[in-house]
N, C-alpha and C positions, 0 to 999 in steps of 0.2 A: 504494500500500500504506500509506503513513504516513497520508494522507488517512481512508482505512478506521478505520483503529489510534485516527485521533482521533476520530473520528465514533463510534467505537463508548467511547471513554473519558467522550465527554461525553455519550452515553446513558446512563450507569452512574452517572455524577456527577446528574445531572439526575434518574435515580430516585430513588437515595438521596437528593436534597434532597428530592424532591415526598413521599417514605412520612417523613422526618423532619416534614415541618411538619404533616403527616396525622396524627399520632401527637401532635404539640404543641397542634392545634388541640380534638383528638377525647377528651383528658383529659377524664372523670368524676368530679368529686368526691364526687357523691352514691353510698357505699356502700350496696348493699342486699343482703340476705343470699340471697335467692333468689335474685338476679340475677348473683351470685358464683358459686353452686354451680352446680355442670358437671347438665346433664339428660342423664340418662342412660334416653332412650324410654321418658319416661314414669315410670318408677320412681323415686322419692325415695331421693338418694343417699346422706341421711341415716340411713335404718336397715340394718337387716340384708341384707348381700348373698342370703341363703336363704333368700327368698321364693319359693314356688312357681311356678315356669312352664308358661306352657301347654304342652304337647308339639303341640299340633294345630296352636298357631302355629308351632312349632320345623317339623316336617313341610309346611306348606305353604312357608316359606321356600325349603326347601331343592329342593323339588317346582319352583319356580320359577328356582331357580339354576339345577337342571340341563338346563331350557329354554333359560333366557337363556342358558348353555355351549353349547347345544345350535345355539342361532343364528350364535355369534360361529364357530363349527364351519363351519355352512352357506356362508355368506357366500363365503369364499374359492371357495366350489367355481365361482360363475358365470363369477370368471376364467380358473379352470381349462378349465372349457367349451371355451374359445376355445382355449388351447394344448395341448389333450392329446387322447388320444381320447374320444369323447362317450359312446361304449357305457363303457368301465371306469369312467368318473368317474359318468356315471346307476347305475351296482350299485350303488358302493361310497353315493353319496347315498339309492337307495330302503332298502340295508340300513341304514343308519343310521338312518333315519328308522323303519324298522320294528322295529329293537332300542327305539327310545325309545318307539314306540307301543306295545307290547307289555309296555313297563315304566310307561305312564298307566293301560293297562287294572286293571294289577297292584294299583294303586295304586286305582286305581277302586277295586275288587273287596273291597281288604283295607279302604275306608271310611275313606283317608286325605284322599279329599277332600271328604268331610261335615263340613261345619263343625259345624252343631246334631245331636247327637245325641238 
């Protein structure tokens, strides 16, 4: 156990040296003023926060989140598979998949996913 205890004190000492001399070596003296200011996608963080946004980009984002949720969803079920029964865990997978198919068509339909109008 003391073994462990030092082993892990002189990993911690040993970080903190190697991010100290990282940070002594990697000083920039050359200031530059774009290179200061935060990018914020794209937008110049120097003007006005109330510049218009796309909504079509805001709408595809989110169209994309609820896929990507939509996986991290899925994923679990194939270990399921193994441990449960395979008829309740295939419903409850095709109803899911078919509540979100039927909410791409929606999205079809309403011309959320035409980019150029």
């Amino acid at each position: 156990m003391l073994i462990l205890s030092l082993s892990m004190m002189l990993i911690l000492i040993l970080t903190v040296v190697v991010m100290m001399v990282a940070q002594l070596v990697s000083k920039k003296t050359f200031m530059d003023r774009e290179k200061n200011s935060p990018f914020e996608c794209g937008f110049d963080p120097k003007n006005s926060g109330r510049m218009p946004f796309s909504l079509q980009f805001f709408l595809i984002a989110i169209i994309f989140l609820i896929f990507d949720i939509e996986l991290t969803l899925l994923m679990p079920l194939i270990l399921v598979y193994k441990m449960s029964n395979f008829m309740n865990t295939f419903m409850i997978a095709t109803v899911f998949i078919i509540i979100l198919t039927f909410g791409l068509f929606h999205e079809w339909k309403q011309g959320a996913l035409n980019w150029a109008k």
